[in-house]
C-alpha positions in Angstrom: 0.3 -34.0 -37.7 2.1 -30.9 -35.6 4.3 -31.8 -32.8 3.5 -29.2 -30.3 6.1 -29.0 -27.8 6.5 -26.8 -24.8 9.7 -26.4 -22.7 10.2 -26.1 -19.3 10.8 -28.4 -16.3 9.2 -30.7 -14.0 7.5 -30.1 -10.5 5.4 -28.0 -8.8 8.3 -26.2 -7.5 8.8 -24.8 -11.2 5.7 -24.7 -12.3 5.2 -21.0 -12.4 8.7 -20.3 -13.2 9.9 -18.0 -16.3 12.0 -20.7 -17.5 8.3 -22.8 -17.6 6.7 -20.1 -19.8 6.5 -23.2 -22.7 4.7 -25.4 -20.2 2.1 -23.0 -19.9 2.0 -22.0 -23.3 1.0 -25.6 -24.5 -1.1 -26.2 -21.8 -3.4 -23.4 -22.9 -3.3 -24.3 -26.4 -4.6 -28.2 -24.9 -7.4 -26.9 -22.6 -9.0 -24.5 -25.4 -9.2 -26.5 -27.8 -10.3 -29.3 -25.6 -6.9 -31.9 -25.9 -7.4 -35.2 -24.8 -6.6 -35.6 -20.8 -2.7 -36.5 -20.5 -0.8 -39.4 -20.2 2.6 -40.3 -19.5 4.6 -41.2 -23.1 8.2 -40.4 -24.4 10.1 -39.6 -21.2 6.9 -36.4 -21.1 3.6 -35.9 -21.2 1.3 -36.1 -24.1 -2.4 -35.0 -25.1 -4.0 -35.0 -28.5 -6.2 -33.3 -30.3 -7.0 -31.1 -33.3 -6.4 -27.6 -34.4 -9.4 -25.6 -36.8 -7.2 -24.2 -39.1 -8.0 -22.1 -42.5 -7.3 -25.4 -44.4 -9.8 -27.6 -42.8 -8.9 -29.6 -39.5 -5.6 -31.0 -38.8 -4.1 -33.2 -35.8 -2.0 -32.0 -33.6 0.2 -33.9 -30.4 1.3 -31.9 -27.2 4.4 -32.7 -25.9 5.9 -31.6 -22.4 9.4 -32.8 -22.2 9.6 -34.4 -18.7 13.6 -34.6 -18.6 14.1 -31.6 -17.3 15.4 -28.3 -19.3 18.6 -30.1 -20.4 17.6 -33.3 -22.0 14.5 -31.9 -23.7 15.6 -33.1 -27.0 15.4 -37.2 -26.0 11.4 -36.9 -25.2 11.0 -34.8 -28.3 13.4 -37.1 -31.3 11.4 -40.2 -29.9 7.9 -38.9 -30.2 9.0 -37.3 -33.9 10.2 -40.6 -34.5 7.3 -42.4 -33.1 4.8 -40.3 -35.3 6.8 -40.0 -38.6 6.7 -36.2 -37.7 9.2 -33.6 -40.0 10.9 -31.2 -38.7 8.7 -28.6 -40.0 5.6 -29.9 -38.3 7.4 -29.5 -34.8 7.2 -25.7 -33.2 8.8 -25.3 -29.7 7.6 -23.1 -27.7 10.0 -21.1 -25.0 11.3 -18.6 -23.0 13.4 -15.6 -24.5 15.8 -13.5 -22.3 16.3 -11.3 -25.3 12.9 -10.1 -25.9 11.1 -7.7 -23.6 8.1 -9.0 -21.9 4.7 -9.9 -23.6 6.5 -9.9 -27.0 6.4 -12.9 -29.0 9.0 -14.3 -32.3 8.8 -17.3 -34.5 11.4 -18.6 -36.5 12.3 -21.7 -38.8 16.2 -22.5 -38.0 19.1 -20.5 -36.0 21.4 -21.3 -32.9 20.5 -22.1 -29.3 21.3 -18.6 -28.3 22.3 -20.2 -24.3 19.2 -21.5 -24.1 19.8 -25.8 -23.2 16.6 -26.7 -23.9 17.1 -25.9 -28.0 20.2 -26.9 -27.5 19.5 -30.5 -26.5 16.3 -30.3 -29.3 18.9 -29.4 -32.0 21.6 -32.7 -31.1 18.6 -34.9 -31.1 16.7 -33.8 -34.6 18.5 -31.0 -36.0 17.7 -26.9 -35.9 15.5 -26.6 -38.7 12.3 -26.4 -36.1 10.0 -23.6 -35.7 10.6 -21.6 -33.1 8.1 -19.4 -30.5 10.0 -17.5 -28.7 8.0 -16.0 -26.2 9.8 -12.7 -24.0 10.4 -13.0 -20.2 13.1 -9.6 -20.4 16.3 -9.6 -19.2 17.3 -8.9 -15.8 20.3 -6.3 -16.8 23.2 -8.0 -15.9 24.6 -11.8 -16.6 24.8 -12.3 -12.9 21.3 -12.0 -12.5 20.5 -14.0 -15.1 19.9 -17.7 -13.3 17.5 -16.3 -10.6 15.5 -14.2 -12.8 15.0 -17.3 -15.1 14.3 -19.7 -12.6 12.1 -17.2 -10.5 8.7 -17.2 -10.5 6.3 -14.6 -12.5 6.0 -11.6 -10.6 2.2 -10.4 -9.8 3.0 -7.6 -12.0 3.6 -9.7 -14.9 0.3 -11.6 -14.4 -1.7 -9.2 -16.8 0.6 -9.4 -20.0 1.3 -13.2 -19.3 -2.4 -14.4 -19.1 -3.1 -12.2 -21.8 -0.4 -13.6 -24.0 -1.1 -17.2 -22.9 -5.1 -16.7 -24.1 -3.7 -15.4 -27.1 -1.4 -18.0 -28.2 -4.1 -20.3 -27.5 -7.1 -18.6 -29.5 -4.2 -18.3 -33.0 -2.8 -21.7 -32.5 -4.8 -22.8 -35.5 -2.9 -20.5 -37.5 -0.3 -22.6 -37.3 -1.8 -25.6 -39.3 -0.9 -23.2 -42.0 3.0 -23.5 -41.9 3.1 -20.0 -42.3 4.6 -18.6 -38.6 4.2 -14.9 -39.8 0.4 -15.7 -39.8 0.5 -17.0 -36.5 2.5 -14.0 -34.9 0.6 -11.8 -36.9 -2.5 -13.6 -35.2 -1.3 -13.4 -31.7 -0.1 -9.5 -32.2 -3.7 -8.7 -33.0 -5.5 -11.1 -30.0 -2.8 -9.3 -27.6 -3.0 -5.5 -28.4 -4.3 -3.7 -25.3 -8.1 -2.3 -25.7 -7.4 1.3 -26.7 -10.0 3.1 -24.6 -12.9 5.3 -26.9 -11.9 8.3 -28.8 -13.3 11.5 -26.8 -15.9 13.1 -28.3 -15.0 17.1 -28.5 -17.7 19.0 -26.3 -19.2 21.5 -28.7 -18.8 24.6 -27.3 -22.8 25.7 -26.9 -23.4 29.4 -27.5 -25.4 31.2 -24.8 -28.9 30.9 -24.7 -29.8 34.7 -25.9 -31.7 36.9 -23.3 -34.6 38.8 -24.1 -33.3 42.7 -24.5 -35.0 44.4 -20.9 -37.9 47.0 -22.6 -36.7 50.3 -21.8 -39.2 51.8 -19.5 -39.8 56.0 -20.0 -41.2 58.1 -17.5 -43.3 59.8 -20.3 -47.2 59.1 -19.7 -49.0 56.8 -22.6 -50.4 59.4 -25.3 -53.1 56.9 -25.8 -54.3 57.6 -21.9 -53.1 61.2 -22.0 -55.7 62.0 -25.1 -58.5 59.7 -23.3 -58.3 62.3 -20.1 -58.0 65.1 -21.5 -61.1 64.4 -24.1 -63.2 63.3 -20.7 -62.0 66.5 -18.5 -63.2 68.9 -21.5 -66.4 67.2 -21.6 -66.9 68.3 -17.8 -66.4 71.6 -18.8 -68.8 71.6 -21.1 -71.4 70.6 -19.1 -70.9 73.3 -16.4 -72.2 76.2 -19.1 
């Protein structure tokens, strides 16, 4: 079984939040591939289903943390607990300050890099999760750092965030694989922009060629000057 878990906190007041990118992430993943509904379990919520992987079918639990941000790691070590589940089989899906926008890393392993919700994952189980880190950008300066994480989505982030979310979704079975880079690799692919047609080159069309004008001469047809002349002499001759 994967223990899929996405980070984030409680409320509607966060709901569309940056910091709640991992919420979002897993709840795509539960309504395409039609998760059971959810119920309350392990200090979170939980739905179940199954992934279509490569391999065949495997099982797969959502998990959203309900502890808020900081004490994400209790609702998670009790449901891996619960379910027998290793360390490998859980990926935690997040936000990432250090990756621009719409760009998307997985790794096995590594620190918290600030971020409390790993942080409290990695006391309660250990680090050697799988990680999606998914980018929100940074702000530009540390001071700016708390509001732009705990701000809501801008409507000019709408397109690459619903894009990426449908994407995630659509290559989650990749990950019944245990290989991430296939998953990544899967996403990359689902979430390049539609390059618009090649244009054709025009053909450059020669001008239609115009009949060269007859040149007219002032010169009378010989035909009709012979014709008269053979007519007028037969008048003559008739006049003897």
């Amino acid at each position: 079984m994967l223990l899929l878990v996405g980070l984030g906190n409680p409320g509607e007041k966060h709901a569309r939040q940056r910091h709640n990118v991992g919420f979002m992430a897993v709840d795509e993943i539960a309504n395409a591939h039609n998760f059971s509904v959810a119920k309350s379990k392990f200090h979170g919520e939980i739905r179940e289903g199954f992934l279509d992987g490569p391999n065949g079918r495997s099982k797969a639990l959502i998990l959203k943390p309900l502890t808020y941000m900081n004490e994400s790691g209790r609702s998670v070590g009790e449901a891996a607990r619960f379910f027998k589940i290793p360390n490998e089989n859980i990926i935690v899906f997040y936000d990432e300050l250090d990756l621009a926008p719409g760009k998307l890393r997985i790794k096995t392993g590594g620190g918290a890099a600030g971020h409390n919700g790993i942080r409290s994952i990695d006391a309660h189980i250990g680090n050697d999760f799988k990680r999606v880190r998914i980018g929100i950008g940074h702000p530009g300066s540390k001071s700016r750092v708390t509001g732009h994480v705990l701000g809501d989505f801008a409507k000019a982030d709408q397109d690459w965030l619903q894009g990426m979310l449908r994407a995630i979704a659509k290559s989650a079975p990749m990950l019944t694989t245990g290989d991430g880079n296939r998953f990544a690799t899967a996403v990359a692919q689902e979430f390049a922009p539609t390059k618009p047609p090649a244009k054709q080159e025009k053909t450059k069309q020669k001008p239609a060629e115009t009949a060269k004008p007859v040149k007219q001469s002032n010169e009378p047809d010989k035909t009709e000057t012979n014709a008269f002349a053979a007519a007028f002499q037969k008048i003559l001759g008739g006049k003897k």
